[in-house]
C-alpha positions as CSV (number, residue, x, y, z in Angstrom):
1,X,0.0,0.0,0.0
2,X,1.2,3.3,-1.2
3,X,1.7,5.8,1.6
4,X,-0.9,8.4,0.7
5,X,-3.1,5.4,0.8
6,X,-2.2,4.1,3.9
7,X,-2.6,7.9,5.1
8,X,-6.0,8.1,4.2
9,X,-7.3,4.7,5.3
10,X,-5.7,5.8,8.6
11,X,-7.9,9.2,9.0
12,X,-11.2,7.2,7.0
13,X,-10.7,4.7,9.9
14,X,-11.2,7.0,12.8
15,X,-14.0,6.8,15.0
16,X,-16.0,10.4,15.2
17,X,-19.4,11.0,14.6
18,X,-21.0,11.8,11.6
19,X,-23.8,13.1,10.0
20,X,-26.5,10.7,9.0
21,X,-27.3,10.5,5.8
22,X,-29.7,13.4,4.5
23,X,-29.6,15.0,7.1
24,X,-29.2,18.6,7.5
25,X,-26.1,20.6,9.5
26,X,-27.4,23.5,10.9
27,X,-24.5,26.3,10.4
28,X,-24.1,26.7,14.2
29,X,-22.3,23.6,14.0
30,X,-20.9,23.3,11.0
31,X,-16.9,23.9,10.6
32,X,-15.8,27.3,9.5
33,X,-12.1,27.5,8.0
34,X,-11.2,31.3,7.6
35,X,-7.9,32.1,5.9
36,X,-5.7,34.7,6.2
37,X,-2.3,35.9,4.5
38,X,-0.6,33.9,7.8
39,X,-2.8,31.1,8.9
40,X,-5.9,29.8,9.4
41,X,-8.3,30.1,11.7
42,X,-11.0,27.1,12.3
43,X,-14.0,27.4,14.5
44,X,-17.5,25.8,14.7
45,X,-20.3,28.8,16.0
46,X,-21.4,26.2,19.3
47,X,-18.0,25.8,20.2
48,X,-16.0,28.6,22.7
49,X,-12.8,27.9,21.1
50,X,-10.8,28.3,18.1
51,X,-7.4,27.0,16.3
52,X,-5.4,28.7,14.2
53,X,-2.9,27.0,12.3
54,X,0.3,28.8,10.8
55,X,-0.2,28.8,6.4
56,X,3.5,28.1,5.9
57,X,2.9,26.2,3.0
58,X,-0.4,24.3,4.4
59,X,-3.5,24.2,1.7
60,X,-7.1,23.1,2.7
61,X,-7.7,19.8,1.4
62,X,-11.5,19.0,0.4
63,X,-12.6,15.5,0.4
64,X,-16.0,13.5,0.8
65,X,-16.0,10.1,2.4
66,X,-17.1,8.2,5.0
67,X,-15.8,8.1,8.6
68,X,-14.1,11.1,9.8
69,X,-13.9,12.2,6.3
70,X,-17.9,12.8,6.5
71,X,-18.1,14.8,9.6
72,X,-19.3,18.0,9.0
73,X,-16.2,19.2,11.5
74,X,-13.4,17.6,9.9
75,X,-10.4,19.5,8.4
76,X,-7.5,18.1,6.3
77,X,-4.8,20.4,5.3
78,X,-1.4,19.3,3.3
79,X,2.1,21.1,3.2
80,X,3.6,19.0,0.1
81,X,7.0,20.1,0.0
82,X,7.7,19.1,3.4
83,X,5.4,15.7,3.7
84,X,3.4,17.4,6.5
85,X,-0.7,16.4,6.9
86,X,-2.7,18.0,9.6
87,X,-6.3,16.5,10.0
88,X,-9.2,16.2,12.5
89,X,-12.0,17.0,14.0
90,X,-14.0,19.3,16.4
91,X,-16.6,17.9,18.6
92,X,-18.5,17.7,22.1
93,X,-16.1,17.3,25.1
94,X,-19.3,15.1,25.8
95,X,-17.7,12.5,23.5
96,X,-14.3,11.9,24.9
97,X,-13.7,9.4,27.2
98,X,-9.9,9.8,27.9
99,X,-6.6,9.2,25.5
100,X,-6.4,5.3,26.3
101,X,-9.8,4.9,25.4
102,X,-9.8,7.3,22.4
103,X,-6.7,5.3,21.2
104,X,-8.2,1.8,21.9
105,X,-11.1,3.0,19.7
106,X,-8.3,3.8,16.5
107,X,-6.4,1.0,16.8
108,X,-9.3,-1.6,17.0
109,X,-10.5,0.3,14.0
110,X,-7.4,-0.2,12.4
111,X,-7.5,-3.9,13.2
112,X,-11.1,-4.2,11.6
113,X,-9.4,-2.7,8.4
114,X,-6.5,-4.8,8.5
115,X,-4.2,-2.3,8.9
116,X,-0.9,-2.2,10.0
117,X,0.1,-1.8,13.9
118,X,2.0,1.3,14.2
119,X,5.6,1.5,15.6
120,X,7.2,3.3,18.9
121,X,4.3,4.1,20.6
122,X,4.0,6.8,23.8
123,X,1.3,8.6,25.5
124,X,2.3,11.9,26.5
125,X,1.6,15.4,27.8
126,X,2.7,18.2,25.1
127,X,1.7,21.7,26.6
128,X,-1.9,21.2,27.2
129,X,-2.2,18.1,24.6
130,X,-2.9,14.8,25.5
131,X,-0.9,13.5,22.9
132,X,0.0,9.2,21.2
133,X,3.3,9.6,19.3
134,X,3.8,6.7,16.5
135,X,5.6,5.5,13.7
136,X,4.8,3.5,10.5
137,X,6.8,1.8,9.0
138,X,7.0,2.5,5.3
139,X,9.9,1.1,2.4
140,X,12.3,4.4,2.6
141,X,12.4,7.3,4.5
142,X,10.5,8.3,7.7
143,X,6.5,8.1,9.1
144,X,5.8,9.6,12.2
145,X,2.5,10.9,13.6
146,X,1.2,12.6,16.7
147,X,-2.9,12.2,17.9
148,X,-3.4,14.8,20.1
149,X,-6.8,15.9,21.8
150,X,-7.5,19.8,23.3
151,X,-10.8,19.2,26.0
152,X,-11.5,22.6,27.3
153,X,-14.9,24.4,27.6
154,X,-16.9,21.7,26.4
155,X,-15.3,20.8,23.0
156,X,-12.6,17.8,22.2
157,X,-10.5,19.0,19.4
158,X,-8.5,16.2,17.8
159,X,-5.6,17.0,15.6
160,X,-3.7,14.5,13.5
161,X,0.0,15.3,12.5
162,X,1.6,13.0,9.4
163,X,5.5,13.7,8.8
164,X,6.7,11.9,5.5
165,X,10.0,12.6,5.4
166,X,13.7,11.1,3.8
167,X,15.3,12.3,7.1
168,X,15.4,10.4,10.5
169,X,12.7,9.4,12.6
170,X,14.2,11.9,15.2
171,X,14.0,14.8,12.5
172,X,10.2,13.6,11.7
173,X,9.4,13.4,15.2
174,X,11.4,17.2,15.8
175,X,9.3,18.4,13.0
176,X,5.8,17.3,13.7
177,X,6.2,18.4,17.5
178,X,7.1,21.9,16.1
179,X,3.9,21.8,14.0
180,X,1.9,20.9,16.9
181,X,3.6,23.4,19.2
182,X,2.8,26.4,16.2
183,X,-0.8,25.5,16.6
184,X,-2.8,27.7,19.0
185,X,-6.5,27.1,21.1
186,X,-7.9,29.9,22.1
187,X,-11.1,31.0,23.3
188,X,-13.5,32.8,20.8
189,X,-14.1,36.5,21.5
């Protein structure tokens, strides 16, 4: 399996709610990407906070699937040149039920889609992150990723960093923790 394919059957295999089918979203919570000349800034009208992403080189990626893919609060953004993906969700703090659980719930999913078992794997705290740290193992190079989850004021953000690189697994790792750290929660005004 290629790895852009292995990439996306990881994020379609995610467990998040969706939408039923023909159903309407109301707006209010619906997913709203604003860009500006530096970054972009994601909210959803019934949640109290928002994320802003630096552009760098980071374009919005638009996609319709099933699984997280369908969520009417699911982002996807790709920086190319440097192998970077950033992907989730925003949802109701409601629906979290802790990072062992949340990653029990992925990697049984993963299991049900005969995927393979990822590599090197830590929980950890990064700033206010809950945060799984894997590898994949792919033919050349280096595949690192980082789940994290934001819980605050009633919404569970979940962010999903991908680092496809030729360099080391330490380099991967160095970069996608950067790209998590240059991401910022803040309340909406």
């Amino acid at each position: 399996m290629r790895h852009r394919e292995l990439m996306m059957a990881l994020v379609a295999s995610s467990v998040v709610i969706t939408p039923m089918a023909g159903t309407a979203t109301p707006v209010e919570q619906q997913l709203a990407i604003t860009e500006t000349e530096d970054s972009f800034r994601l909210s959803v009208p019934v949640s109290r906070l928002v994320m802003t992403i630096p552009r760098g080189d980071f374009t919005v990626v638009h996609e319709s699937g099933s699984g997280a893919t369908a969520s009417w609060r699911y982002f996807h953004f790709e920086d190319a040149p440097h192998g970077i993906i950033i992907s989730g969700w925003f949802e109701s703090a409601q629906s979290y039920g802790g990072i062992k659980k949340f990653w029990k719930g992925e990697t049984d999913a993963w299991k049900k889609s005969h995927l393979p078992n990822p590599k090197d794997t830590s929980i950890v705290k990064i700033d206010k992150w809950d945060a799984i740290l894997y590898d994949m193992k792919i033919p050349e190079g280096s595949n690192t990723h980082i789940r994290s989850e934001w819980v605050e004021l009633g919404t569970w953000i979940d962010v999903h960093i991908s680092v496809t690189t030729a360099e080391s697994i330490d380099a991967a790792r160095a970069r996608a923790m950067s790209v998590l750290r240059s991401i910022r929660i803040t309340e909406a005004s």
